[in-house]
Backbone as a chain_set.jsonl record, in Angstrom:
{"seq": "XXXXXXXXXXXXXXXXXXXXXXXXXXXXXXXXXXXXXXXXXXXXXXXXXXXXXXXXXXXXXXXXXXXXXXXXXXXXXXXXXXXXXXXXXXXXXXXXXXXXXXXXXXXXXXXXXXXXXXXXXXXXXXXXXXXXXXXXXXXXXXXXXXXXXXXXXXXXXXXXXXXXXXXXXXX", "coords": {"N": [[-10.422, 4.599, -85.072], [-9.641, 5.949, -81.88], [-8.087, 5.738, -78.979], [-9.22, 6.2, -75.344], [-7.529, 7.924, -73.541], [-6.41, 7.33, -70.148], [-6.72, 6.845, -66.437], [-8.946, 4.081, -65.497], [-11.117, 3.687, -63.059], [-10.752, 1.313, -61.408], [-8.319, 0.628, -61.558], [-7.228, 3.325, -60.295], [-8.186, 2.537, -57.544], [-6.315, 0.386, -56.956], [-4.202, 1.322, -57.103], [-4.341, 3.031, -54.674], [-5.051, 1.985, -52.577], [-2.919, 0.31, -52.264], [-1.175, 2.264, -51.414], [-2.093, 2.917, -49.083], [-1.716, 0.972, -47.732], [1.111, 0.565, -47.978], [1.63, 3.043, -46.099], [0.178, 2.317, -43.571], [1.919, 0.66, -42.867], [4.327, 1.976, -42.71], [4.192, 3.823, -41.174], [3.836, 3.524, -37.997], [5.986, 2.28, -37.551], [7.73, 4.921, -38.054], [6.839, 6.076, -35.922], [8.194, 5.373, -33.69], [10.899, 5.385, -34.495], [11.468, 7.696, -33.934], [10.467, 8.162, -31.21], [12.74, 6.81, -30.508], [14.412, 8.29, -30.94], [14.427, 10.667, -29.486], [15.122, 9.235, -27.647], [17.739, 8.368, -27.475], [18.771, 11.188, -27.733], [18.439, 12.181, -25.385], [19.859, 10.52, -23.853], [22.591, 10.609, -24.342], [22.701, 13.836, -23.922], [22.535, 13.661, -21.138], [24.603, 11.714, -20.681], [26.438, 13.754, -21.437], [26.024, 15.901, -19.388], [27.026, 14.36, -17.257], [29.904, 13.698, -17.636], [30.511, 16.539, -17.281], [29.937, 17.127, -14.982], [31.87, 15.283, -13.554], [34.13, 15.88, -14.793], [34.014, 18.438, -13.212], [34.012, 17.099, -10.483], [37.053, 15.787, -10.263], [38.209, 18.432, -10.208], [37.008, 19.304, -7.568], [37.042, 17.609, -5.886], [34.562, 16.24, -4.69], [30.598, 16.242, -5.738], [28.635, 17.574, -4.671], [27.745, 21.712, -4.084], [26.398, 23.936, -3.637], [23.104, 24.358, -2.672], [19.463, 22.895, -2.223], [17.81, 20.698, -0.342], [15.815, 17.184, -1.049], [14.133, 13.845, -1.272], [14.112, 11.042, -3.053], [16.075, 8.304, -3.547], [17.883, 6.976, -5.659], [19.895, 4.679, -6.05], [21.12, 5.387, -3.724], [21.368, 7.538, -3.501], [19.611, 10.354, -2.339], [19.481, 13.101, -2.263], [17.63, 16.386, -3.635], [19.185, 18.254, -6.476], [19.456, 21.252, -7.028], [18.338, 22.267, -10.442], [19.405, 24.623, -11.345], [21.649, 25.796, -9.642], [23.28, 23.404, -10.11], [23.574, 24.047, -13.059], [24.555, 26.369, -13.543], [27.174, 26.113, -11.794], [28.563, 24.169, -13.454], [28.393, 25.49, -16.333], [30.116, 27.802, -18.078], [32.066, 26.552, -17.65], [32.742, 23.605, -17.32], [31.343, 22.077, -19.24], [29.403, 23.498, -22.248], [27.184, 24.165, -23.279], [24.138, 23.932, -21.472], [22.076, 21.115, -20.996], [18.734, 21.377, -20.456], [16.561, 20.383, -20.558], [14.875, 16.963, -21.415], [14.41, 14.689, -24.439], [11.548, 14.877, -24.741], [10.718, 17.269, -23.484], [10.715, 17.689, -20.457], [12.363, 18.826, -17.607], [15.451, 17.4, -16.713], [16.132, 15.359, -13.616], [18.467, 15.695, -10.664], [20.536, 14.079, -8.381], [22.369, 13.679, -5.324], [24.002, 11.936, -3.144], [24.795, 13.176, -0.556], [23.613, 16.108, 1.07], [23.124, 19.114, -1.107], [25.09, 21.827, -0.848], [26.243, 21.583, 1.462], [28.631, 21.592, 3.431], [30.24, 20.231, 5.542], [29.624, 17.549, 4.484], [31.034, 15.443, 1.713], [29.864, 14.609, -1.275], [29.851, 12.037, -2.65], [28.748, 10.506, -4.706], [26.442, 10.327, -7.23], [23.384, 10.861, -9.296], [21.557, 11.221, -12.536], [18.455, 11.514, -13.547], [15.942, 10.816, -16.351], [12.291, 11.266, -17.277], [11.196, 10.037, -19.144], [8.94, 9.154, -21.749], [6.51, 9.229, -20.439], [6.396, 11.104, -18.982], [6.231, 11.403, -16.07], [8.17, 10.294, -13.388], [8.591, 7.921, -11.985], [7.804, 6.217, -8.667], [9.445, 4.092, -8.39], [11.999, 3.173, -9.599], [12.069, 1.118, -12.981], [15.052, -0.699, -13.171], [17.901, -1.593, -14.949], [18.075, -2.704, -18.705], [15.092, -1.675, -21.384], [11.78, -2.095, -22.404], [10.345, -0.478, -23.203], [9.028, 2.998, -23.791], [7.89, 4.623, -21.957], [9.44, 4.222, -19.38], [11.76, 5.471, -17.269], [14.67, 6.777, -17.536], [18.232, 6.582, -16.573], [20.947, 7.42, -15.032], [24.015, 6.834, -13.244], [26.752, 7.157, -11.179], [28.786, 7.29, -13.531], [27.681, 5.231, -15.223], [24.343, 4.162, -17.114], [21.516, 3.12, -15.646], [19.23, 2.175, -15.994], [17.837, 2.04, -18.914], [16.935, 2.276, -22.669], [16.819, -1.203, -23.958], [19.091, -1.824, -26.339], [20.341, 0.401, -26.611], [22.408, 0.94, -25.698], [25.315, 2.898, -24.183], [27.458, 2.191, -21.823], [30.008, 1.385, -22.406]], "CA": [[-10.899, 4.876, -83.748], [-8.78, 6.274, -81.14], [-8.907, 4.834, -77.512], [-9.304, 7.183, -74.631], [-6.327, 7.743, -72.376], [-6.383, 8.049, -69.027], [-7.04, 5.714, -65.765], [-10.203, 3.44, -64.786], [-11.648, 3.554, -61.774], [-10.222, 0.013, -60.693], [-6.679, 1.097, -61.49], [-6.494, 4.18, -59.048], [-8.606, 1.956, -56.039], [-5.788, -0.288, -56.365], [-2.773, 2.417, -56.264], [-4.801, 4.215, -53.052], [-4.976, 0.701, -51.422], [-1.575, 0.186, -52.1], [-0.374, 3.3, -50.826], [-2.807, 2.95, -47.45], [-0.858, -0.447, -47.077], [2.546, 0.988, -47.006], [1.317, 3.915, -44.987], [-0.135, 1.31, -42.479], [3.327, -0.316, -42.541], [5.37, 2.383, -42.619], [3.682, 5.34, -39.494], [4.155, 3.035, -36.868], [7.688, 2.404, -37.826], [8.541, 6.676, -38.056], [6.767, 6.807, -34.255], [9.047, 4.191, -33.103], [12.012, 5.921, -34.487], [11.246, 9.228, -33.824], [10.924, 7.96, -29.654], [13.696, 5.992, -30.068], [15.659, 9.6, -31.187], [14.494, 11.343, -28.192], [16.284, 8.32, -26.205], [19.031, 8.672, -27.676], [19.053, 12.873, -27.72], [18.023, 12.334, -23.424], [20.947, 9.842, -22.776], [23.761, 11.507, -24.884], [22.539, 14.937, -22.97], [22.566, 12.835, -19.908], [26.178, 11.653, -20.729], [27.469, 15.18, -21.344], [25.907, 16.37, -18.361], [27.687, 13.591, -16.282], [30.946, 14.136, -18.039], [30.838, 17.85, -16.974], [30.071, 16.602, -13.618], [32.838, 14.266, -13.099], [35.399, 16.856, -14.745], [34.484, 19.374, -12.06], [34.73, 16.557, -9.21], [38.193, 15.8, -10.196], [39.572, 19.075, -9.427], [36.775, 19.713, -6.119], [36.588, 16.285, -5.324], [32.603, 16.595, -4.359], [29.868, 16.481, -6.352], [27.806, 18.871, -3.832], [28.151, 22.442, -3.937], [25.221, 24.661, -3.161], [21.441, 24.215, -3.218], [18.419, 22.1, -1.825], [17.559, 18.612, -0.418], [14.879, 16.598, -0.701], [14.287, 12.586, -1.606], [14.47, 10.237, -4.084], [16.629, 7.083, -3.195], [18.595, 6.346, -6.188], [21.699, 4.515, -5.97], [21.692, 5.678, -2.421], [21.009, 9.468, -3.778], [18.021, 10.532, -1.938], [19.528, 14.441, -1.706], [18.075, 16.358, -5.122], [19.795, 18.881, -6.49], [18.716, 22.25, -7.745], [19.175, 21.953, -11.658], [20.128, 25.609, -11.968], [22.803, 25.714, -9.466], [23.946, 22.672, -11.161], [23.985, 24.909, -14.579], [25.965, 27.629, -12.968], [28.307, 25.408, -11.474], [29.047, 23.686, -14.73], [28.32, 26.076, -17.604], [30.745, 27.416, -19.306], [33.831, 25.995, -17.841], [32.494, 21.965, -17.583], [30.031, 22.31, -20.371], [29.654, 25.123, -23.254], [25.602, 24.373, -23.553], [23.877, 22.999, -20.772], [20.949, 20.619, -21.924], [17.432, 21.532, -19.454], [15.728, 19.28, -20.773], [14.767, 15.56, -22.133], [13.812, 14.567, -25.483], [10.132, 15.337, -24.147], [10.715, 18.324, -23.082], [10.856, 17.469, -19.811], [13.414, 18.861, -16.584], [16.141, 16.602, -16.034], [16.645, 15.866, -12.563], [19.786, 15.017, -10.03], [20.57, 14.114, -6.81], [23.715, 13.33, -4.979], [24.07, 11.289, -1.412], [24.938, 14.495, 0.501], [22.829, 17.702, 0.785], [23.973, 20.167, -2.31], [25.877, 22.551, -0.473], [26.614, 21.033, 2.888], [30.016, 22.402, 3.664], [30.96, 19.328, 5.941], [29.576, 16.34, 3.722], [31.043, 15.548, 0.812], [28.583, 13.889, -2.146], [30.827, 10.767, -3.168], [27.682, 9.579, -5.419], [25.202, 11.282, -7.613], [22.411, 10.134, -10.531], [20.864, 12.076, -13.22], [17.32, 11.522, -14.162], [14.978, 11.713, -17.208], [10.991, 11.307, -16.92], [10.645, 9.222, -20.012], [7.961, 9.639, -22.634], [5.253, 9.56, -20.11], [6.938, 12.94, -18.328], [6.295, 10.976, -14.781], [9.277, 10.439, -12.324], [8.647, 6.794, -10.886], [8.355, 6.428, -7.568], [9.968, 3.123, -7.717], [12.098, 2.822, -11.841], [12.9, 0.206, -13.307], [16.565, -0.779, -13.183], [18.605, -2.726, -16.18], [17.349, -2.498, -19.992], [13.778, -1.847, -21.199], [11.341, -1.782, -23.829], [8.815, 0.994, -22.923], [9.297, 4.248, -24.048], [7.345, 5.431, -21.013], [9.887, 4.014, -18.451], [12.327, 6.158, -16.683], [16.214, 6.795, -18.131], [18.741, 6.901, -15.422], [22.347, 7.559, -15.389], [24.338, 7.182, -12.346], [28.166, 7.217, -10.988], [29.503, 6.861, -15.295], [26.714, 4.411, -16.224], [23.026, 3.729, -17.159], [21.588, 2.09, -14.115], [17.884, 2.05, -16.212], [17.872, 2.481, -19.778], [16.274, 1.366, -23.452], [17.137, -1.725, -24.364], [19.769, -2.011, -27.422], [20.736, 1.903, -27.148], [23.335, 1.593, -24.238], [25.983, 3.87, -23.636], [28.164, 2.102, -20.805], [31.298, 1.123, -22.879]], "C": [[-9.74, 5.154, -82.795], [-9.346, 5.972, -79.909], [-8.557, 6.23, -76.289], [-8.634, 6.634, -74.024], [-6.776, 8.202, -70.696], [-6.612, 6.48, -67.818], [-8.535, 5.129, -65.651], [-9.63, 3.747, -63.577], [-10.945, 2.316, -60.869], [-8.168, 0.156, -60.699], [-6.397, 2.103, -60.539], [-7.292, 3.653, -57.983], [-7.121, 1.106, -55.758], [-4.164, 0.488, -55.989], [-3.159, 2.729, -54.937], [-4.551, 3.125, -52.098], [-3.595, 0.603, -51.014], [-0.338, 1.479, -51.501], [-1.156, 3.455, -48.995], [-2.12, 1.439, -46.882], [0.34, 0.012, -46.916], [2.485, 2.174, -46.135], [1.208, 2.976, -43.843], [1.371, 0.863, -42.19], [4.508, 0.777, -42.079], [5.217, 4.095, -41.188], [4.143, 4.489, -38.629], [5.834, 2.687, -36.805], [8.305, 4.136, -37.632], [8.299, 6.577, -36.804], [7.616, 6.236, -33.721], [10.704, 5.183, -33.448], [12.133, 7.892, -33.727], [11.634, 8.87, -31.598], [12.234, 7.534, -29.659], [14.825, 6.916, -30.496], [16.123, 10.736, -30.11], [15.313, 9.872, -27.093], [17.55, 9.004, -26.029], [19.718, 9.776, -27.401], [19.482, 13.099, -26.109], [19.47, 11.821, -23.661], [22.316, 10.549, -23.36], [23.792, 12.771, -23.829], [23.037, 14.915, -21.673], [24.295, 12.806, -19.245], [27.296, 13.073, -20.573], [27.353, 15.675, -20.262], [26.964, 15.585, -17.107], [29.326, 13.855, -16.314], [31.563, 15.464, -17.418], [30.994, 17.287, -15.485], [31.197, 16.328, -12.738], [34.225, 15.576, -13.465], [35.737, 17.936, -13.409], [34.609, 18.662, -10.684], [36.395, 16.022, -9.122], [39.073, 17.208, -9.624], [38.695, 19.752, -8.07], [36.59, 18.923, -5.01], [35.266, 15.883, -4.281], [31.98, 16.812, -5.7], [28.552, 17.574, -6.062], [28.431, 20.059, -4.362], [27.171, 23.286, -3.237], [23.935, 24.352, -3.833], [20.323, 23.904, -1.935], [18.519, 21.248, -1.942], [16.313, 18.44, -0.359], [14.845, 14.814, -1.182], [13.678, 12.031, -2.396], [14.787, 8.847, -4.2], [17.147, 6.735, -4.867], [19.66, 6.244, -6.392], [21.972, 4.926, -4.419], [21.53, 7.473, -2.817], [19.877, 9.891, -3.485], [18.438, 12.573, -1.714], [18.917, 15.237, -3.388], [18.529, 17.674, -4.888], [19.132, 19.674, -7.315], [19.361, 22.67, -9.372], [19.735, 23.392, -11.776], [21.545, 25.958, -11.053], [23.476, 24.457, -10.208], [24.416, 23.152, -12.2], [25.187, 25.952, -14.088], [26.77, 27.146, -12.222], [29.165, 24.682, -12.159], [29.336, 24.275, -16.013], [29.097, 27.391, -17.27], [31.675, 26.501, -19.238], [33.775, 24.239, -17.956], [32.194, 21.498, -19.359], [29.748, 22.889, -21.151], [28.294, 25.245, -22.779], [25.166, 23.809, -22.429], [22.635, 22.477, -20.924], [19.763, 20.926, -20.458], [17.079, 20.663, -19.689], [15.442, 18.289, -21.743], [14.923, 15.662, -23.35], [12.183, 15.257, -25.888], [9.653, 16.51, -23.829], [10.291, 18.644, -21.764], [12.127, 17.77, -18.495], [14.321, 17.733, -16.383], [16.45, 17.1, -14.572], [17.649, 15.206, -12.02], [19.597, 15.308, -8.766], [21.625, 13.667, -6.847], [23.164, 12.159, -3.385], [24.139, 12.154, -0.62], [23.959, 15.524, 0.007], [23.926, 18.69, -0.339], [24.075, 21.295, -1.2], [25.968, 22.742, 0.793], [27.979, 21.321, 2.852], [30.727, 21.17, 4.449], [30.96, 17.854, 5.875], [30.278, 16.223, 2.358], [30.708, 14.508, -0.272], [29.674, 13.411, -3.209], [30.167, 10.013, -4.568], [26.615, 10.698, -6.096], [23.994, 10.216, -8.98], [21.425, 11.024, -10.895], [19.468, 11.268, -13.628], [15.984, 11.841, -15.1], [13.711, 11.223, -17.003], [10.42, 10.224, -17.823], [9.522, 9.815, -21.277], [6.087, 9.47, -22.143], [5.293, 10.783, -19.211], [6.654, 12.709, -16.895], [7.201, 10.47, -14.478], [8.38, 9.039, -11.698], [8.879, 6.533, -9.782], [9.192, 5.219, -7.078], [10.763, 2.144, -9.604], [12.78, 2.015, -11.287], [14.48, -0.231, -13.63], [16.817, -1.816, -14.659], [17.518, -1.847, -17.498], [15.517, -2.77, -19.905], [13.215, -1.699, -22.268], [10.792, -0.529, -24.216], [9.625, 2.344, -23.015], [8.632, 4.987, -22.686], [8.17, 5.278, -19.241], [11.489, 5.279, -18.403], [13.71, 5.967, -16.973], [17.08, 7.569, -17.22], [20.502, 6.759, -15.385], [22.8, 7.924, -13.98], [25.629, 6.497, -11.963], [29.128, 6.264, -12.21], [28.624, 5.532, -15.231], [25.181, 4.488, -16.209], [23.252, 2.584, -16.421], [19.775, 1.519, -15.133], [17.985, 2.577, -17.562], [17.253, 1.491, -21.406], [17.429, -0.025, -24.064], [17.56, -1.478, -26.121], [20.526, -0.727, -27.691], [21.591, 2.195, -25.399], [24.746, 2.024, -24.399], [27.619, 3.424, -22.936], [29.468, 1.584, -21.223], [31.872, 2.218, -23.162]], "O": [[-8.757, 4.444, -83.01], [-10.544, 5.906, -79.632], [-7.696, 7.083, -76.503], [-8.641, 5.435, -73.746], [-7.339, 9.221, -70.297], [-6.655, 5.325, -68.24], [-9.384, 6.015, -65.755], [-8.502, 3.96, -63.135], [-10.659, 2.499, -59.686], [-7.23, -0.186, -59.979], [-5.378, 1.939, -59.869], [-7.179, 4.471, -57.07], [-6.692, 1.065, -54.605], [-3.355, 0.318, -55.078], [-2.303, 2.694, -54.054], [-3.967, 3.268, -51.024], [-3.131, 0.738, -49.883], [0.875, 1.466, -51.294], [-0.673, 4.028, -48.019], [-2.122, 1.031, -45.721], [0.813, -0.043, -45.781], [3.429, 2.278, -45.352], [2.207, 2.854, -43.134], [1.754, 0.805, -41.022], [5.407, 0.513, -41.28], [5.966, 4.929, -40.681], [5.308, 4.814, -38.399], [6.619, 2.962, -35.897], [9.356, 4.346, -37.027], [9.266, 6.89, -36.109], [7.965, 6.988, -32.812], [11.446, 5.537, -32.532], [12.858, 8.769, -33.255], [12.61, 9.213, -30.93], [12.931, 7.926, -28.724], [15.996, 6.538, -30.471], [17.161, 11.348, -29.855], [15.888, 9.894, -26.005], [18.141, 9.697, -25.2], [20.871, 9.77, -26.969], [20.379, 13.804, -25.645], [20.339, 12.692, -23.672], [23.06, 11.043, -22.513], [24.69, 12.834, -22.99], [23.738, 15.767, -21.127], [24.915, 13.291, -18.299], [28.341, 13.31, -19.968], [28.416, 16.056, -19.771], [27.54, 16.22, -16.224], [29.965, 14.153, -15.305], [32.747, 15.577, -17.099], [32.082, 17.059, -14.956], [31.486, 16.825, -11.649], [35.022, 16.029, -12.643], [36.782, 18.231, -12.828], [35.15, 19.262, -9.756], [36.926, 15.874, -8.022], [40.098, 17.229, -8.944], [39.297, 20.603, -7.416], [36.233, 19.133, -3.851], [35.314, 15.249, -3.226], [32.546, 17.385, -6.631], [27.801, 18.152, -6.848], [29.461, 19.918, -5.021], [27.263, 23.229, -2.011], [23.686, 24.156, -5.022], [20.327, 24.543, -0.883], [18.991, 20.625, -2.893], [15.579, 19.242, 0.218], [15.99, 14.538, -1.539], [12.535, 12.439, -2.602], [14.021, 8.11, -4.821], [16.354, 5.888, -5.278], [20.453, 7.102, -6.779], [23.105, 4.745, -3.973], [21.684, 8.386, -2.006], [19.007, 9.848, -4.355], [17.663, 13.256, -1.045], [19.538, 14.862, -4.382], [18.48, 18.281, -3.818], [18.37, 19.253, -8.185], [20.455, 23.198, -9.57], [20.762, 23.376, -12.455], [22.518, 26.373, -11.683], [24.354, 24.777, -11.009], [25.576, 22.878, -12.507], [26.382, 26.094, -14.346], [27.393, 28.088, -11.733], [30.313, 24.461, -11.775], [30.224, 23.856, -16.756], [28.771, 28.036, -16.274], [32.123, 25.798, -20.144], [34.64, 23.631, -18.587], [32.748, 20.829, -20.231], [29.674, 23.75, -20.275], [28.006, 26.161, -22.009], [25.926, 22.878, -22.162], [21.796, 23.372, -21.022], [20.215, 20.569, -19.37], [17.276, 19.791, -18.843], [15.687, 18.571, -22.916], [15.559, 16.651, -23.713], [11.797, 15.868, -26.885], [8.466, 16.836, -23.846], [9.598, 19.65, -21.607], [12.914, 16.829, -18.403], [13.764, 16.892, -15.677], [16.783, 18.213, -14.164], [17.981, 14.159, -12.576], [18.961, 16.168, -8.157], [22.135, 13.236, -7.881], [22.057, 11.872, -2.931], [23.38, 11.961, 0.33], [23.599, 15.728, -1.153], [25.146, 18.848, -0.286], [23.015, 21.632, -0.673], [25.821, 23.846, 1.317], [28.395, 21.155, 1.705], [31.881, 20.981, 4.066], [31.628, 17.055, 6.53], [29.997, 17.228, 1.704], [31.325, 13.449, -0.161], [30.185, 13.996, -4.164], [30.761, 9.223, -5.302], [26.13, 11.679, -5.532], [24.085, 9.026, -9.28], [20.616, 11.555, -10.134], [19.702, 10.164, -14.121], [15.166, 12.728, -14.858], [13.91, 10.315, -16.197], [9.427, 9.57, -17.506], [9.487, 11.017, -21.54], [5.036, 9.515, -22.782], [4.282, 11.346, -18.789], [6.774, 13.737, -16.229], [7.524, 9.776, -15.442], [7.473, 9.288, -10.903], [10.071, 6.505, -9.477], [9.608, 5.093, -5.927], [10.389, 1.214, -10.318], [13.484, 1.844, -10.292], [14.881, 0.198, -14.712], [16.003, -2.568, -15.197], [16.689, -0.941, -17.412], [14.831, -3.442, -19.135], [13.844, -1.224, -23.213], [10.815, 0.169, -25.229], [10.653, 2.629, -22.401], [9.066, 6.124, -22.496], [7.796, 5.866, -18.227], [12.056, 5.745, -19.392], [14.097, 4.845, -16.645], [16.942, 8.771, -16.992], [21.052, 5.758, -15.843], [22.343, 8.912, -13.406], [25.756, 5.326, -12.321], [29.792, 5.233, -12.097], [29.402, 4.58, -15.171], [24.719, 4.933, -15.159], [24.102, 1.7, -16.316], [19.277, 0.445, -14.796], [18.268, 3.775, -17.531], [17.139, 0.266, -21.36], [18.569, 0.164, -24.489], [16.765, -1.101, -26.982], [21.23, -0.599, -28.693], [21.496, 3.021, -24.492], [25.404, 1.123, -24.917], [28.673, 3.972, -23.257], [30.177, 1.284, -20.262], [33.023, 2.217, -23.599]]}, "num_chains": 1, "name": "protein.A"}
């Protein structure tokens, strides 16, 4: 007699189970990393952007140049700044690439203390801003480390003023 090959029925319920258990275990873990890549992608971006920043206030000593005001309040930066003069004030010679936008796909925005291109202020202070992973602008973010992917990532005069806890930057 020869025995027939192949699986029972009770042998592939318990592979499927066992593969819907490490699924279960293992999706919520990828979404988690996956946000926690766009942090990282935003505040790096963030950083370079600031970097460029700071290079071109060393040799104009201002962070203003030309644009639009309107308000905000962070850090004392209630002026914002129009991101594309920002780009063409930075890109190529600060910056090669200049990043538009978040992880989210979301506008970063900036403001300074002085009006962008006030001729007899000059903008001592500035702070870049990303939207988060709920793509809303807080009218009142949270400062220091955080858990929430939906809270607001903030970078202002060389540090995170608002940012995820365990993924900081400021050294």
């Amino acid at each position: 007699m020869r025995r027939a090959k192949g699986f029972t029925l009770l042998e592939l319920l318990v592979v499927v189970a066992i593969i819907g258990i490490l699924a279960a275990i293992a999706i919520p873990n990828l979404l988690t990393a996956i946000q926690r890549s766009k942090q990282r992608r935003t505040m790096v971006d963030m950083r370079n952007i600031a970097t460029a920043w700071e290079a071109r206030n060393v040799e104009s000593t201002r962070y203003n140049a030309a644009g639009v005001a309107a308000a905000n309040g962070i850090e004392g930066c209630d002026q914002a700044v129009d991101m594309s003069s920002l780009t063409s004030m930075l890109a190529p010679t600060y910056i090669k690439s200049f990043p538009l936008y978040d992880g989210w796909g979301t506008k970063y925005q900036a403001y300074t203390n002085q009006p962008f291109g006030s001729a007899n202020a000059r903008a001592d202070h500035y702070a870049l801003l990303s939207a988060g992973k709920d793509l809303t602008v807080a009218s009142d973010p949270t400062t220091g480390p955080f858990t929430n992917f939906d809270c607001d990532i903030i970078y202002s005069n060389g540090m995170f003023i608002s940012y995820p806890d365990g993924l900081t930057f400021n050294k």
